[in-house]
py3Dmol code that shows the C-alpha trace and the ligand (Angstrom):
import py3Dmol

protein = """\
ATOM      1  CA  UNK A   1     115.870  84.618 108.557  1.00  0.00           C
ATOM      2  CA  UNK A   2     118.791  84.258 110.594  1.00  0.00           C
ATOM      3  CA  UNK A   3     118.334  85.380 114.371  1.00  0.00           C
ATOM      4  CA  UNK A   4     121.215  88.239 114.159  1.00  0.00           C
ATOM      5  CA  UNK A   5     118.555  89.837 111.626  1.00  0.00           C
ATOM      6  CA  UNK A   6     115.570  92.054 112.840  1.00  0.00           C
ATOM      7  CA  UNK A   7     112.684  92.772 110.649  1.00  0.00           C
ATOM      8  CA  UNK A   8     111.510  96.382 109.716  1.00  0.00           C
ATOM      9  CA  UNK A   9     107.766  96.976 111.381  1.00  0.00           C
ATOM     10  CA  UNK A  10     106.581 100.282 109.911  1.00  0.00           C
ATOM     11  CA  UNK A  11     103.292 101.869 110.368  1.00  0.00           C
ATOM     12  CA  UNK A  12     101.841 104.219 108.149  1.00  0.00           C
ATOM     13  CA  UNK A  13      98.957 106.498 109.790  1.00  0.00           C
ATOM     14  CA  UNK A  14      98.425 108.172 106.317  1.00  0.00           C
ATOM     15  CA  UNK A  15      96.164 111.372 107.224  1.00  0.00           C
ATOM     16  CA  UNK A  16      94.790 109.324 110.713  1.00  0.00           C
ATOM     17  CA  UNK A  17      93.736 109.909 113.350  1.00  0.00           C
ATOM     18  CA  UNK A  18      91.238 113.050 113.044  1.00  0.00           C
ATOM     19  CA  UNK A  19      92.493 114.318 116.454  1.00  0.00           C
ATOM     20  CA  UNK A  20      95.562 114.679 118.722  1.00  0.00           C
ATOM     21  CA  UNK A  21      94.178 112.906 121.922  1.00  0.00           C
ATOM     22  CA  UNK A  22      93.695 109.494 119.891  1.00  0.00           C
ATOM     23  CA  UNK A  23      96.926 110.152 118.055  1.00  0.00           C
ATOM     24  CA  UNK A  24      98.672 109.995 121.475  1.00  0.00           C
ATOM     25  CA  UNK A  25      96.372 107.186 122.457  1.00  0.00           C
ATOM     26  CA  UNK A  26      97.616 104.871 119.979  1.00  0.00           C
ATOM     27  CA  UNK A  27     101.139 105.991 119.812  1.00  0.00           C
ATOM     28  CA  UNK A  28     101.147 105.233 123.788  1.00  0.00           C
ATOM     29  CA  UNK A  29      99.977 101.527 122.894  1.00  0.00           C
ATOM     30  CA  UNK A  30     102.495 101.071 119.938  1.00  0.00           C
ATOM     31  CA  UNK A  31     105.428 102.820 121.994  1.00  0.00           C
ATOM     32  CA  UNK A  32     104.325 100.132 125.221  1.00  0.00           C
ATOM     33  CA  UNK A  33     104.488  96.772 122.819  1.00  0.00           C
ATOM     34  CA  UNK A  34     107.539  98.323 121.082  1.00  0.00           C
ATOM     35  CA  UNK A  35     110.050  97.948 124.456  1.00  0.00           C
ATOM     36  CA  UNK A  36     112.894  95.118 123.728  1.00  0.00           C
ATOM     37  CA  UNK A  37     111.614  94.131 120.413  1.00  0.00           C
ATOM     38  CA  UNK A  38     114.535  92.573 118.228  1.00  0.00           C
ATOM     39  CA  UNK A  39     112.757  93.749 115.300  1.00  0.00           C
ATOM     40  CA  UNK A  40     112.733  97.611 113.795  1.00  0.00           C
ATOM     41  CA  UNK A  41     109.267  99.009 114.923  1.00  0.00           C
ATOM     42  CA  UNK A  42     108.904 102.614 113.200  1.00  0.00           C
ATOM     43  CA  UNK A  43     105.815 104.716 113.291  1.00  0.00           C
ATOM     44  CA  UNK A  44     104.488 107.174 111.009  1.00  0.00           C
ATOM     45  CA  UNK A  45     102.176 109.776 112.090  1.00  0.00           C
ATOM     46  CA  UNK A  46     100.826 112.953 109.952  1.00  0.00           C
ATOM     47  CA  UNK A  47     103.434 115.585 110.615  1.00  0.00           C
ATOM     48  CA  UNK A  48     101.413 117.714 113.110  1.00  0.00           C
ATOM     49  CA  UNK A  49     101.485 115.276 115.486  1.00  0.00           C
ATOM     50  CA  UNK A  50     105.355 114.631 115.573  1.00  0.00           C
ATOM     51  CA  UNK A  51     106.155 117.104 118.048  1.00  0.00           C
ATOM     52  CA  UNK A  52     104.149 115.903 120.434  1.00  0.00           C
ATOM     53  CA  UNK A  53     105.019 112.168 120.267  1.00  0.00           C
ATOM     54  CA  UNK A  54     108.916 113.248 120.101  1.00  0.00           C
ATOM     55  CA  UNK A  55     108.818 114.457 123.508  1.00  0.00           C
ATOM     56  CA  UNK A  56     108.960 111.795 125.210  1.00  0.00           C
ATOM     57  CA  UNK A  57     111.294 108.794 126.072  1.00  0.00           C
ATOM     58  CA  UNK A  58     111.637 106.321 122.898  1.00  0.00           C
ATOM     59  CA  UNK A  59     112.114 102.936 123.735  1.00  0.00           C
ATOM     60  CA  UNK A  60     115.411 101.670 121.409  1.00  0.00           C
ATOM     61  CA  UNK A  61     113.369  99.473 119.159  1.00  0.00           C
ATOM     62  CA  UNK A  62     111.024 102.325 118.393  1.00  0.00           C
ATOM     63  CA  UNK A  63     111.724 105.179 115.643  1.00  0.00           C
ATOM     64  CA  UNK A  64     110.079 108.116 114.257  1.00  0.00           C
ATOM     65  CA  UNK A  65     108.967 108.485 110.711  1.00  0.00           C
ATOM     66  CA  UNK A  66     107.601 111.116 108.452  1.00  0.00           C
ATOM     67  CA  UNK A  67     105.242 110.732 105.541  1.00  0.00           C
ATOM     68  CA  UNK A  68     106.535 113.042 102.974  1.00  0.00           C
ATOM     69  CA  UNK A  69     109.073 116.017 102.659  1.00  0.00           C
ATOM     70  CA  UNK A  70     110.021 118.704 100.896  1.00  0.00           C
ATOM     71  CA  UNK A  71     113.785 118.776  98.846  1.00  0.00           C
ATOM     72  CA  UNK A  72     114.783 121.919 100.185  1.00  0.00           C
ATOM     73  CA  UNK A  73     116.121 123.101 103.844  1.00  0.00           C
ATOM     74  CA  UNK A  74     114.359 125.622 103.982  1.00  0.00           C
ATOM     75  CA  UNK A  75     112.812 128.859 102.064  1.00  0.00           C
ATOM     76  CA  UNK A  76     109.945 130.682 100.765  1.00  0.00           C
ATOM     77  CA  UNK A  77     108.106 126.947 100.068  1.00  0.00           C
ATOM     78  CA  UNK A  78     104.746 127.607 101.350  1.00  0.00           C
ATOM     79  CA  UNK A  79     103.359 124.478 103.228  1.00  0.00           C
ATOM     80  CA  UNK A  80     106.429 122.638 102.821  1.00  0.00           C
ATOM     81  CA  UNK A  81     108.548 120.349 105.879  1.00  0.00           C
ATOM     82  CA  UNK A  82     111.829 120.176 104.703  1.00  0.00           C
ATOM     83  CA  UNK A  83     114.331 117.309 105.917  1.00  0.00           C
ATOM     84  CA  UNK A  84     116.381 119.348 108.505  1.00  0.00           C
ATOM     85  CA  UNK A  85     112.835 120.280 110.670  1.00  0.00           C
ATOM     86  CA  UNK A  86     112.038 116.724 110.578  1.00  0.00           C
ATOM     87  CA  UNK A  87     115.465 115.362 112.362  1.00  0.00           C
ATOM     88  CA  UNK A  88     114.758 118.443 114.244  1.00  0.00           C
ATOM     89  CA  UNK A  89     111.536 116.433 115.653  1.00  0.00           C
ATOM     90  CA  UNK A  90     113.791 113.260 115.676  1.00  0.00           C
ATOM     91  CA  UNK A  91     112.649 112.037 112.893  1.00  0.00           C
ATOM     92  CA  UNK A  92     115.076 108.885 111.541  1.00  0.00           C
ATOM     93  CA  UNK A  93     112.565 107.794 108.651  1.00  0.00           C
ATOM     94  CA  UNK A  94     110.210 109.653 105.681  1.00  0.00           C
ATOM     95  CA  UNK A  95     108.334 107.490 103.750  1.00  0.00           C
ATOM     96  CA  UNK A  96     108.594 108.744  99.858  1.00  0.00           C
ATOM     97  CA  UNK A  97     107.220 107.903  96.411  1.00  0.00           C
ATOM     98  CA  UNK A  98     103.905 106.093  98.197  1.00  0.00           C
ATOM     99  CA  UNK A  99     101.621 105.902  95.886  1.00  0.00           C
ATOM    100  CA  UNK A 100      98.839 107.688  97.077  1.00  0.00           C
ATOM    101  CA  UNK A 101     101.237 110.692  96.465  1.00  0.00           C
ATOM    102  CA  UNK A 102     101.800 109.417  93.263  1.00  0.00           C
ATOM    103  CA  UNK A 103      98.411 109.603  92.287  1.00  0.00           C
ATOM    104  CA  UNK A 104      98.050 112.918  93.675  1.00  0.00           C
ATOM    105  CA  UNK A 105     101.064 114.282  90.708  1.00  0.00           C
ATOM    106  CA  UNK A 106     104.024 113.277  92.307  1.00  0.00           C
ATOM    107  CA  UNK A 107     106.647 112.338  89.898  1.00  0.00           C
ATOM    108  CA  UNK A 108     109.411 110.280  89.868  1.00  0.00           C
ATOM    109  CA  UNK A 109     111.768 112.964  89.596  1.00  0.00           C
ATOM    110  CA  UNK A 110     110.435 115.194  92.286  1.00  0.00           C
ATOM    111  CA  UNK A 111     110.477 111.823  94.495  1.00  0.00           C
ATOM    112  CA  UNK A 112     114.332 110.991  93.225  1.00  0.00           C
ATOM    113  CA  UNK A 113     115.382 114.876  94.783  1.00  0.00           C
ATOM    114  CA  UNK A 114     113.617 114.060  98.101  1.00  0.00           C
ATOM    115  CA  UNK A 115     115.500 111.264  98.368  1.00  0.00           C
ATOM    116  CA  UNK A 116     118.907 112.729  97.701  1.00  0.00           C
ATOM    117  CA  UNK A 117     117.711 115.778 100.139  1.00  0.00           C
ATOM    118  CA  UNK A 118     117.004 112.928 102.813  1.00  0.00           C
ATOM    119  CA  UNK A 119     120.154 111.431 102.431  1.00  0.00           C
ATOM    120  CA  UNK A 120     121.777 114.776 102.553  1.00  0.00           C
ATOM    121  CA  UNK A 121     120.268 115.098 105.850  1.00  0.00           C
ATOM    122  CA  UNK A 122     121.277 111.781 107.112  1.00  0.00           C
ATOM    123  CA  UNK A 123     117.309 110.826 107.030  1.00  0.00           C
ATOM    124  CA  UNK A 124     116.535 107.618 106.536  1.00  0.00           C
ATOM    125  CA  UNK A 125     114.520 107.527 103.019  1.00  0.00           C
ATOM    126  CA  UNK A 126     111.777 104.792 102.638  1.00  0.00           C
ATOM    127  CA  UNK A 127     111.425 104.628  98.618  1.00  0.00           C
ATOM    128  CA  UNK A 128     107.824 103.607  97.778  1.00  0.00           C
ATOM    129  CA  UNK A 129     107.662 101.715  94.394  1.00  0.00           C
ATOM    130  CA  UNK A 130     105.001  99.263  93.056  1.00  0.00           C
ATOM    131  CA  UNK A 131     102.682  98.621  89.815  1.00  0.00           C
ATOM    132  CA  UNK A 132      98.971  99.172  89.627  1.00  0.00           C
ATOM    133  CA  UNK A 133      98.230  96.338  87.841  1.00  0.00           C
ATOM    134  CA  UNK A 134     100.102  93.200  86.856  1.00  0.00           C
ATOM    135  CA  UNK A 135      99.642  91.779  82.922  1.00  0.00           C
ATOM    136  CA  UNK A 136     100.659  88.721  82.003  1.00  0.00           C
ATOM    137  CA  UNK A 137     103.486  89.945  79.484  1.00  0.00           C
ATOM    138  CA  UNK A 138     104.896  91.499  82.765  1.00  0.00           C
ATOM    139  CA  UNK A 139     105.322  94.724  81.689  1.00  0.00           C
ATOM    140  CA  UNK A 140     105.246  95.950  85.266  1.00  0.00           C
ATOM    141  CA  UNK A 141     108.303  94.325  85.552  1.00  0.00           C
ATOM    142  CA  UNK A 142     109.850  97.094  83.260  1.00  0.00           C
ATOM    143  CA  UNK A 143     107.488  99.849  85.250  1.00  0.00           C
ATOM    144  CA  UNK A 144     109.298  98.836  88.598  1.00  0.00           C
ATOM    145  CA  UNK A 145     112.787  99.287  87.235  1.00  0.00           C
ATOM    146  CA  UNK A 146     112.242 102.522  86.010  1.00  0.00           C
ATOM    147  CA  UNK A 147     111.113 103.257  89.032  1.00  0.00           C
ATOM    148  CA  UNK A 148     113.723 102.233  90.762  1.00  0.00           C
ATOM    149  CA  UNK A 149     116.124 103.844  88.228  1.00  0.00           C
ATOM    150  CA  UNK A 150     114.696 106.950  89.201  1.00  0.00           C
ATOM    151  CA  UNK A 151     114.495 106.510  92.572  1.00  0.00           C
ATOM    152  CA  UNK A 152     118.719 105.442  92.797  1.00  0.00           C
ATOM    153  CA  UNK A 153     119.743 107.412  89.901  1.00  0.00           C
ATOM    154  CA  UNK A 154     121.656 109.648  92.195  1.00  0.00           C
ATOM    155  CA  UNK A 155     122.393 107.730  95.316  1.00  0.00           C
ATOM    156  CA  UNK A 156     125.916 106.754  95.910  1.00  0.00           C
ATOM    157  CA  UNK A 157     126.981 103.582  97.638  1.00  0.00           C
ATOM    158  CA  UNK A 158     127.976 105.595 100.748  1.00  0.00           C
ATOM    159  CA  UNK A 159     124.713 106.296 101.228  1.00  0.00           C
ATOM    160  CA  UNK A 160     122.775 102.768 100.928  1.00  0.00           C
ATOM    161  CA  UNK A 161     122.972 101.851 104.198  1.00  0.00           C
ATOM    162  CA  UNK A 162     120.395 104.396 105.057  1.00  0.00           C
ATOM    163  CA  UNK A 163     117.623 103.010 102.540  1.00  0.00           C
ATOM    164  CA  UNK A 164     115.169 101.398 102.291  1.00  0.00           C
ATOM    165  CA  UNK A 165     112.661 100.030  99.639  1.00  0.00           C
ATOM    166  CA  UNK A 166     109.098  99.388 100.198  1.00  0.00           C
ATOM    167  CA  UNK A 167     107.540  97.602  97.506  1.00  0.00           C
ATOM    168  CA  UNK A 168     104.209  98.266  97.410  1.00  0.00           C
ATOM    169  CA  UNK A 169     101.720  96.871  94.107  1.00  0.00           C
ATOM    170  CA  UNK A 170      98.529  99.473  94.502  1.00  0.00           C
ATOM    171  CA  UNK A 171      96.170  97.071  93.159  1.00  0.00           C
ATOM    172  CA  UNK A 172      97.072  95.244  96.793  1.00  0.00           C
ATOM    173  CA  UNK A 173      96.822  98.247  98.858  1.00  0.00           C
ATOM    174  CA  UNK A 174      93.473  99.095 101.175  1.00  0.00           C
ATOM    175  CA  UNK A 175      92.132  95.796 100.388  1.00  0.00           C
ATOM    176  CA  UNK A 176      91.436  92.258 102.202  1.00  0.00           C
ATOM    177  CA  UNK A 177      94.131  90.056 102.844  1.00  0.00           C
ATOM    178  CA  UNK A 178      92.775  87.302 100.156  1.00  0.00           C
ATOM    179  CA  UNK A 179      93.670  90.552  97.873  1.00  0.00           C
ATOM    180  CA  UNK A 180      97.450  91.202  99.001  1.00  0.00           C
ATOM    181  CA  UNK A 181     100.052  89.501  97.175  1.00  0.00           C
ATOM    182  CA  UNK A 182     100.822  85.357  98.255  1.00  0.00           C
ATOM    183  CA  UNK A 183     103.918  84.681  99.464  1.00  0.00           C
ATOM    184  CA  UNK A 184     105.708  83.227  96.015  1.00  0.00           C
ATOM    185  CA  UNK A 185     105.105  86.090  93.904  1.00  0.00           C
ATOM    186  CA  UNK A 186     106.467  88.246  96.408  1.00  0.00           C
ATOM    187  CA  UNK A 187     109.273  86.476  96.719  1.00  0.00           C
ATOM    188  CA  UNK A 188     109.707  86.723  92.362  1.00  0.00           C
ATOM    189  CA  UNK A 189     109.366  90.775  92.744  1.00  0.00           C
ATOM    190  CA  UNK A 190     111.785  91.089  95.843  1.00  0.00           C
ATOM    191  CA  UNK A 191     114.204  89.061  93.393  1.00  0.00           C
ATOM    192  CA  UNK A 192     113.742  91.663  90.753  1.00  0.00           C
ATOM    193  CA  UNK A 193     114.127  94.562  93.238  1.00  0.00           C
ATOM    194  CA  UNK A 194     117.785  92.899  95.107  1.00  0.00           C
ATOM    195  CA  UNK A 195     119.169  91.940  91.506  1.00  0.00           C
ATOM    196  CA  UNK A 196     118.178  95.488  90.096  1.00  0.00           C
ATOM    197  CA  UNK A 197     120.385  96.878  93.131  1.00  0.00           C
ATOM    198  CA  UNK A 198     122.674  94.324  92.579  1.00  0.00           C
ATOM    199  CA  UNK A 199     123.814  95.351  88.832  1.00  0.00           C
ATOM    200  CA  UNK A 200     123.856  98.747  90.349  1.00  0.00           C
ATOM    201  CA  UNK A 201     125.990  98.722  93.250  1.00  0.00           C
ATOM    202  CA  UNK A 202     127.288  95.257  93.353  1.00  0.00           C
ATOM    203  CA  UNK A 203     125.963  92.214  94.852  1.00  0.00           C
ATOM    204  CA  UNK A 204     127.080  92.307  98.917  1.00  0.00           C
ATOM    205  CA  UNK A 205     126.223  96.064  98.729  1.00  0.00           C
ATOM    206  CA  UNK A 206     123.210  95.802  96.158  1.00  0.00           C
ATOM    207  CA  UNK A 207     121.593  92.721  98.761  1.00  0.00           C
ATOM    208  CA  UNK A 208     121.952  94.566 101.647  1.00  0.00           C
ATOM    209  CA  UNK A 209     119.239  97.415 101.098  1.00  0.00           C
ATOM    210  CA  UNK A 210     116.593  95.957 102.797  1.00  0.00           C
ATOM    211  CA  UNK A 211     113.061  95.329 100.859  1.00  0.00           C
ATOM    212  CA  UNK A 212     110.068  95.475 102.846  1.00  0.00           C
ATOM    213  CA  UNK A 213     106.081  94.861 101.424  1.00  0.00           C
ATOM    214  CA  UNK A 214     102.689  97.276 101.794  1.00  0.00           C
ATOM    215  CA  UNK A 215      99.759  96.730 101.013  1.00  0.00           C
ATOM    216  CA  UNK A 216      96.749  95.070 103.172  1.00  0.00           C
ATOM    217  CA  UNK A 217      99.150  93.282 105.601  1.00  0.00           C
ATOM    218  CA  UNK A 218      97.516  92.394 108.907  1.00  0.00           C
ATOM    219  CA  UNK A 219      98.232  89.415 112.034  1.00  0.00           C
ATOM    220  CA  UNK A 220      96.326  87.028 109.090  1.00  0.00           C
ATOM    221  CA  UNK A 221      99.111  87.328 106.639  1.00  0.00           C
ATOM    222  CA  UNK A 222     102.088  88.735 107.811  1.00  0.00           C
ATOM    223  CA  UNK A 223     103.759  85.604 108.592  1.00  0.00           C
ATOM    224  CA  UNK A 224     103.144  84.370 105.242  1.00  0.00           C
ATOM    225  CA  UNK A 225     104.703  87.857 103.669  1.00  0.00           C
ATOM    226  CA  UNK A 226     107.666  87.579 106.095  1.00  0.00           C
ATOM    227  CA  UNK A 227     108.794  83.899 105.861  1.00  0.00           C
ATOM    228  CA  UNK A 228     107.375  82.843 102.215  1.00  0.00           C
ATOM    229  CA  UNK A 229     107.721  86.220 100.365  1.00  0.00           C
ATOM    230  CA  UNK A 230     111.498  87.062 101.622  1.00  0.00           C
ATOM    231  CA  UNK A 231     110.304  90.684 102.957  1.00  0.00           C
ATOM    232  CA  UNK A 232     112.490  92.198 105.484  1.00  0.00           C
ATOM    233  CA  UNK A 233     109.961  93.800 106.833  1.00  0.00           C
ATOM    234  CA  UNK A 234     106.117  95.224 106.529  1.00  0.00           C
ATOM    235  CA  UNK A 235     104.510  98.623 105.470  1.00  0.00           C
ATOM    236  CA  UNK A 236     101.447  98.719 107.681  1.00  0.00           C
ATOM    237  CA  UNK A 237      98.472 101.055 106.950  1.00  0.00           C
ATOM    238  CA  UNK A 238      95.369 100.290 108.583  1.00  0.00           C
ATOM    239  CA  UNK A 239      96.452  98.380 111.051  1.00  0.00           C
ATOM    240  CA  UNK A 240      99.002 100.433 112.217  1.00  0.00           C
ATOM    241  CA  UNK A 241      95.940 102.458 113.810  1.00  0.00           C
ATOM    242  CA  UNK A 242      94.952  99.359 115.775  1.00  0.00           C
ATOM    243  CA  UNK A 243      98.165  98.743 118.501  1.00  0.00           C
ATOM    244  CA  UNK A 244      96.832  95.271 119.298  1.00  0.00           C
ATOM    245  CA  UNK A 245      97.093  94.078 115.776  1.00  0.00           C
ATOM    246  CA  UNK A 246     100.353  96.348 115.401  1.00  0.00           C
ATOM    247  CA  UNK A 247     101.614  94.646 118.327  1.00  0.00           C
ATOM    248  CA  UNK A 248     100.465  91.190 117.364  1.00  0.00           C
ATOM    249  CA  UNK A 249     102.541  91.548 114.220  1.00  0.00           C
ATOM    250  CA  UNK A 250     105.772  92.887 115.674  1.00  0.00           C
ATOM    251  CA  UNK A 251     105.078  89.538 117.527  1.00  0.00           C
ATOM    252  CA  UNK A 252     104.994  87.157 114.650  1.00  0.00           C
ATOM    253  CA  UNK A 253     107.933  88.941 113.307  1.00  0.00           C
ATOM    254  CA  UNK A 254     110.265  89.075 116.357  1.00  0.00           C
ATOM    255  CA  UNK A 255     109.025  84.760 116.579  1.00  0.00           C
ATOM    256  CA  UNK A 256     110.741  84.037 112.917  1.00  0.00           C
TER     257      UNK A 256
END
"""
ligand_1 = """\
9
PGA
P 97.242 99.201 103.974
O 98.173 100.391 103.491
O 98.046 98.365 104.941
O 96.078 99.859 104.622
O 96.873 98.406 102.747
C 99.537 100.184 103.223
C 100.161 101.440 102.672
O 99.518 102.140 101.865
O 101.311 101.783 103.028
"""
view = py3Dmol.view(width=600, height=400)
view.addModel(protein, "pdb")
view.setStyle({"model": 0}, {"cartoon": {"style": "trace"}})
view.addModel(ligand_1, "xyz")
view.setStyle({"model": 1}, {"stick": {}})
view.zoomTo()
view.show()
């Protein structure tokens, strides 16, 4: 990767951890190994702990994310964070489409208004796409593009330099690193993903959305992801929770 480039280093806390002293605990680790990182560290906490970790100082290299949102600014949507109280929290980032909301009945339209209502917001939108299992006719091929042609159906070139896509294959997510994906097919699905937005927007603006892989990474493999696969950057679960291993990959990345 050429050294003017920094990588994206995102955690996702999914619904961790169970209390607000050791949500502070390891936000104060990540936000200590984040300080003059060339690459993008961005951390994603369950919402009720944003207001508490946005009240501090941020170090430059260190953002804010959100998990989810809702598509509307605000109203009688019972439960529902819209867009506008996230930047509100200084919020830059909202992960959407993950596929743990997926399985929960999420649909690919509800996920393609979120984004436009993120982008209306000037939010940062982190599309979540990937297959659940791979067959050897690659049909999932096919499953990813519609995916995607949901997910960009309405965003307009003026808008791409806020996005992002995390690819994401479930059947790789939660697992051991022998399970996540090798370096070469990665690099064959972030292919598909950059021509797909290539056909769409062009090919300078269509390459330039940056393509990032979940699912499993840890300091074992994310080398391997980074340099052989052609990610621009990692979706960390698990060991996003763990700032030494969090750090050790924003080390491997910012050494590439
Ligand atoms: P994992 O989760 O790193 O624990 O596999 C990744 C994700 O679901 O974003």
């Amino acid at each position: 990767m050429d050294k003017s480039k920094s990588y994206y280093i995102i955690g996702n806390w999914k619904m961790n951890p169970d209390n607000r002293k050791e949500a502070l605990k390891i936000f104060e680790g990540i936000k200590k190994s984040s300080q003059r990182r060339r690459s993008k560290v961005v951390v994603c906490p369950p919402f009720v702990y944003l207001s508490d970790i946005s009240s501090g100082r941020l170090p430059k290299s260190l953002s804010l994310g959100a998990q989810d949102c809702f598509w509307k600014e605000s109203g009688s949507f019972t439960g529902e964070i819209s867009p506008t109280q996230l930047a509100d929290l200084r919020v830059e980032y909202v992960i959407v489409g993950h596929s743990e909301r997926r399985a929960m009945g999420e649909e690919d339209e509800v996920i393609s208004k979120k984004i436009n209502a993120l982008l209306s917001a000037d939010l940062k939108p982190i599309i979540c796409i990937g297959e659940s299992r791979r067959d050897k006719d690659g049909e999932y091929l096919q499953f990813l593009e519609s995916q995607l042609s949901f997910a960009f159906d309405e965003v307009t070139p003026v808008h791409l330099d806020k996005v992002i896509v995390a690819y994401e294959p479930v059947w790789a997510i939660g697992k051991t690193e022998e399970e996540a994906i090798t370096g070469h097919s990665l690099h064959e699905t972030v292919i598909l993903i950059k021509r797909f937005l290539a056909r769409k927007y062009g090919k300078e603006r269509g390459f330039s959305v940056p393509v990032l892989y979940g699912g499993s990474v840890s300091p074992r493999n994310a080398e391997e992801i980074l340099k052989e696969g052609n990610a621009e950057g990692l979706l960390i679960g698990r060991e996003s929770l763990d700032p030494k291993s969090f750090s050790e990959i924003i080390d491997l990345a910012d050494s590439i």
